[in-house]
Structure formats: structure tokens, C-alpha cells
C-alpha positions in Angstrom: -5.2 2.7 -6.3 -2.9 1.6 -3.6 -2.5 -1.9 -3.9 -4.7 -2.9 -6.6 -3.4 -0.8 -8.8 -6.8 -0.7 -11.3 -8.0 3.2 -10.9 -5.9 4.8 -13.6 -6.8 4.3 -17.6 -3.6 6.8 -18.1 -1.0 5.4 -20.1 1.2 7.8 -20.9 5.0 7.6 -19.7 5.9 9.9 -16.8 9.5 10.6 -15.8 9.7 10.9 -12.1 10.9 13.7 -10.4 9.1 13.5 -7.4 11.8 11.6 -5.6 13.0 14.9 -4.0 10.3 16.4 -2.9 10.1 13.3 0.2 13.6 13.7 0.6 12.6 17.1 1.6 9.5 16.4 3.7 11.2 13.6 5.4 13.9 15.9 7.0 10.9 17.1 8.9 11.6 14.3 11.6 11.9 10.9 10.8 10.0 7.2 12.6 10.5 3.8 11.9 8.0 2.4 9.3 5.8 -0.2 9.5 6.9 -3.5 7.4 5.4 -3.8 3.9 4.7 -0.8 2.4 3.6 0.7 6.1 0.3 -0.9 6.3 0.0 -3.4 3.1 1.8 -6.0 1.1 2.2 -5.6 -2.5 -1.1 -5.4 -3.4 -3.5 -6.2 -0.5 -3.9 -4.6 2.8 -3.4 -6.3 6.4 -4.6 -5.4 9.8 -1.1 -3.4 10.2 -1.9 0.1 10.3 0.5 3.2 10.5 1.2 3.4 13.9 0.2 6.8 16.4 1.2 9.8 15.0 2.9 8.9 11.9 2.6 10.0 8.6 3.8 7.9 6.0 5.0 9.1 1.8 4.7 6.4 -0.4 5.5 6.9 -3.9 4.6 4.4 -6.1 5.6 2.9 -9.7 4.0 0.6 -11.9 4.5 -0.2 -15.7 6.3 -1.9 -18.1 8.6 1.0 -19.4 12.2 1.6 -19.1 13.6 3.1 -15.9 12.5 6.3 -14.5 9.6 6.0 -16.5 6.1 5.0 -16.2 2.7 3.9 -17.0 1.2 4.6 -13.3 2.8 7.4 -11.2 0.3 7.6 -7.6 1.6 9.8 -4.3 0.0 7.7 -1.5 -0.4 9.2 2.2 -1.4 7.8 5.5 -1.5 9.3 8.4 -1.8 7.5 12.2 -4.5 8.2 15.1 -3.6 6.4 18.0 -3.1 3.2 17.8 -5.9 1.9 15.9 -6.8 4.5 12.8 -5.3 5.4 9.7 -6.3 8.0 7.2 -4.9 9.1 3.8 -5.4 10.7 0.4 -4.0 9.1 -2.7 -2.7 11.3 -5.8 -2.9 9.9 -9.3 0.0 11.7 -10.2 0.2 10.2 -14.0 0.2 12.2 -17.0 -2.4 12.4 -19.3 -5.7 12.9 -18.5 -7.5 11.6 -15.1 -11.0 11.4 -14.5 -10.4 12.5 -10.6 -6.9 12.6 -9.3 -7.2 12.4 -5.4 -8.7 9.4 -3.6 -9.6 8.7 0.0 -8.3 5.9 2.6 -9.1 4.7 5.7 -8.5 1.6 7.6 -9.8 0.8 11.5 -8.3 -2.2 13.7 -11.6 -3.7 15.1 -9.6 -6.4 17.2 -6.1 -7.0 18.2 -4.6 -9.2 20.4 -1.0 -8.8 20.6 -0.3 -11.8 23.1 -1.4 -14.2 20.0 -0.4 -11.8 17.4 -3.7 -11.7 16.1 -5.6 -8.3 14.2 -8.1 -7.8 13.1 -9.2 -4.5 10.7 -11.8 -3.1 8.2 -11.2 -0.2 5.5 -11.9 1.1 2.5 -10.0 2.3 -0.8 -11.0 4.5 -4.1 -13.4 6.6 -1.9 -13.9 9.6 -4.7 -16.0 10.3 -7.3 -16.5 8.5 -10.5 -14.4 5.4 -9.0 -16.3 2.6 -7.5 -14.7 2.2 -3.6 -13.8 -0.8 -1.9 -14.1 -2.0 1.6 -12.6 -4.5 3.1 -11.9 -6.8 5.9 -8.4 -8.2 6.9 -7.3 -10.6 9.7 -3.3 -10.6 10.0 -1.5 -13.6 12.3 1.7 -13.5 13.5 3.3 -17.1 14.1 6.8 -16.4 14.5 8.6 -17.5 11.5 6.2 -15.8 9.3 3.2 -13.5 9.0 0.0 -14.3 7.2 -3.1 -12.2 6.2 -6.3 -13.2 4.5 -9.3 -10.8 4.1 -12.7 -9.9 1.7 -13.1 -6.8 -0.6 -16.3 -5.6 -1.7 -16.3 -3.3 -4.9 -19.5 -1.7 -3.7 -21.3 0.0 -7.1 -19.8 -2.9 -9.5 -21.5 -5.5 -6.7 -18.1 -8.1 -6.7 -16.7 -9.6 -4.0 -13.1 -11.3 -3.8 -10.9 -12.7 -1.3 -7.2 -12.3 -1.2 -5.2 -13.6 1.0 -0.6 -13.1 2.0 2.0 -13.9 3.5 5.1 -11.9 4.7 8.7 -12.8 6.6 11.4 -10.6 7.8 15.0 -11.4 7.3 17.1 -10.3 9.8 16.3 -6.2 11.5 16.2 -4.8 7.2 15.0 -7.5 4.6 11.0 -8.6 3.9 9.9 -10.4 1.5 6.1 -11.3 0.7 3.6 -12.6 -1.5 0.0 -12.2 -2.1 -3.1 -13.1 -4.0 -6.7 -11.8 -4.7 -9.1 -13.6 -6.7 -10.8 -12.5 -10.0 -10.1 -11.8 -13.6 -10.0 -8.5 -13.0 -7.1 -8.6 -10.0 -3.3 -10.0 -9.7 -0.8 -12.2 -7.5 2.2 -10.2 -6.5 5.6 -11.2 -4.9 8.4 -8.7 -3.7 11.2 -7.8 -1.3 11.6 -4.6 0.5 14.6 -2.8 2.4 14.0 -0.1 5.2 16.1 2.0 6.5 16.3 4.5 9.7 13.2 6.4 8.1 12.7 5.3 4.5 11.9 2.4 2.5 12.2 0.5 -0.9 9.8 -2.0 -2.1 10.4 -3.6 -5.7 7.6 -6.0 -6.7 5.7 -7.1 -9.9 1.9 -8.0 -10.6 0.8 -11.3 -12.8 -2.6 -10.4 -14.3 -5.2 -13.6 -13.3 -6.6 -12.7 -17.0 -3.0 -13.5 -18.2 -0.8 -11.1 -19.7 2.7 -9.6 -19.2 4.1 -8.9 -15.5 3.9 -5.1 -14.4 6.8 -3.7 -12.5 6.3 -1.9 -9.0 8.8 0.1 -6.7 7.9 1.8 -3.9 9.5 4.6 -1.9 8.5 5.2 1.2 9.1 7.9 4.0 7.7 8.4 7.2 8.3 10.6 10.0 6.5 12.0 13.4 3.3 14.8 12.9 3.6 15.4 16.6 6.7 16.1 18.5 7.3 13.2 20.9 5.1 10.7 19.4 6.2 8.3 16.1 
């Protein structure tokens, strides 16, 4: 649901109104957000995760409507365990109906090596009912002047495997952009350039079909903040 963006059949426009509800829940305290979404590029994960008690609002678009409306609307959540775990719950928040609206995440750094800039981590996605999950293994590298990631997803009942693999660089203390890839008809390419701010963050990107097809719009809006006082 996340970053593959292939859960919902709903295709009915949504206006979104759920902008201030995060502007609410980030008052709550604020931290500084991970780079790319918190823990992911555009569409595929890396071996970034959350960070130690964190929590992290991402609202995300994706469609080919006109503004402030929408053919996807999800409410995706993480939340940080120390230094290495992540959990969340995604919301398919789209109008119309939905076969089963919340979906579990959960992604694990196996190996990290900070003096190479080296990580290593396995998850999974879509972990509900009547949606097939996907686990997956990403190695991330950090070489200075740019960031790469490369990894293996399994759709476990539908029996596929793909790889996928991204890049990211950050411009100045603000600017990212990024770019990534995962093979199959049924998956995308993705490029796009996010903005954070003291506790927020904007991420506008688009999805090219590998079956061919129009481009589909993405923007996420992302809040984070600090579950435990003193920590974040």
C-alpha cells in the first residue's frame, strides 16, 4: 500500500480533508524525520527505519484527478523501537468500497554499519486479510555524494519475486530528490523531490506503469513527533 501503491481497486475521487487532523496530532511534540518519506523512497523501501521513539503520519495521494482530489487516499503510520524496529498500520482511507481497510508494517535492521554507511534490513507490507503480503529485503549504502538502495520482494500467496532497486541525494540541510525502480508488469519506476521542515514533510512524485500507461501523481505529507518524552 505504502510504496507500491497496488492494494486498492477503489476509484472513486476523494476530497481531502484529512490535512488537519496531523496538524493537530503533530502539535503533540515534534522530531526531525527521516529522509524520503521517513523510511522509503517513492515507492520502495530502504534499510532506513524510523528512528527510537518516533512516530511518523504520512498521508498519502495518488491519482490522476484534479487537485485535492483523488483516486487513492491511504493514512500510513510508523512507529520506532530502538534503533532498529519499526511498526505501523496503514489506512485505506479511499472512498468507495474496500475489501479491508487497515494493513500491517514492519521492517527490522539485520545489519548496520555506520562507519561504512552500510544497512542492511528485512520487512514486510499488506500484512491483512484478503491481500497477499510482501516481504522483503533491502541493503542501503551511503557513499557520500549519494545514497543507493537495492533489495528483493516476495509476494508470498501470488509466488512472484522482483527486485527493485534506488537511489537518493540531499541538497543542501531541506531538498532530496530520488528515484527508483522495481521490476515486473505489474509494478512502476518513480522519481521525486521532497522538502522537510522542523517536523513535517512534503514529497511530490509520480509512478510510470512498466505495463505502459499514463503517469500517476503522488504527494506525501508527512509528520512526525516523539511517543516518549525525551527520546525522538
Amino acid at each position: 500500500m505504502k510504496r507500491w501503491g497496488t492494494l486498492s481497486t477503489g476509484s472513486t475521487n476523494l476530497r481531502c480533508v484529512l490535512l488537519s487532523v496531523a496538524v493537530i496530532l503533530a502539535a503533540f511534540g515534534s522530531a526531525r524525520p527521516s529522509w524520503a518519506c521517513y523510511s522509503g523512497l517513492v515507492l520502495i523501501p530502504t534499510a532506513d527505519v524510523t528512528g527510537p521513539y518516533v512516530w511518523a503520519l504520512d498521508l498519502q495521494w495518488q491519482g490522476y484527478s484534479r487537485a485535492l482530489h483523488t483516486d487513492q487516499l491511504i493514512i500510513n503510520t510508523e512507529f520506532g523501537f530502538g534503533e532498529r524496529l519499526e511498526l505501523g498500520v496503514d489506512v485505506d482511507a479511499t472512498s468507495g468500497p474496500v475489501e479491508n481497510r487497515a494493513l500491517f508494517n514492519a521492517k527490522y535492521i539485520l545489519v548496520k554499519r555506520d562507519a561504512k554507511g552500510f544497512a542492511m534490513a528485512a520487512g514486510v507490507q499488506n500484512l491483512g486479510e484478503r491481500f497477499t503480503p510482501v516481504f522483503y529485503v533491502v541493503a542501503t549504502k551511503d557513499w557520500g555524494a549519494l545514497r543507493t538502495h537495492a533489495g528483493i520482494q516476495h509476494e508470498h500467496d501470488g509466488r512472484r519475486n522482483a527486485w527493485f532497486a534506488g537511489l537518493d541525494k540531499t541538497l543542501g540541510e531541506r531538498w532530496q530528490i530520488m528515484a527508483d525502480y522495481t521490476s515486473g508488469d505489474q509494478n512502476s519506476a518513480s522519481a521525486g523531490v521532497s522538502w522537510m521542515g522542523g517536523g513535517w514533510q512534503v514529497l511530490l512524485g509520480a509512478q510510470w506503469p512498466n505495463a505502459g500507461g499514463p503517469p500517476v501523481a503522488v504527494v506525501h505529507v508527512i509528520f512526525t513527533g516523539a511517543f516518549r518524552r525525551g527520546k525522538g
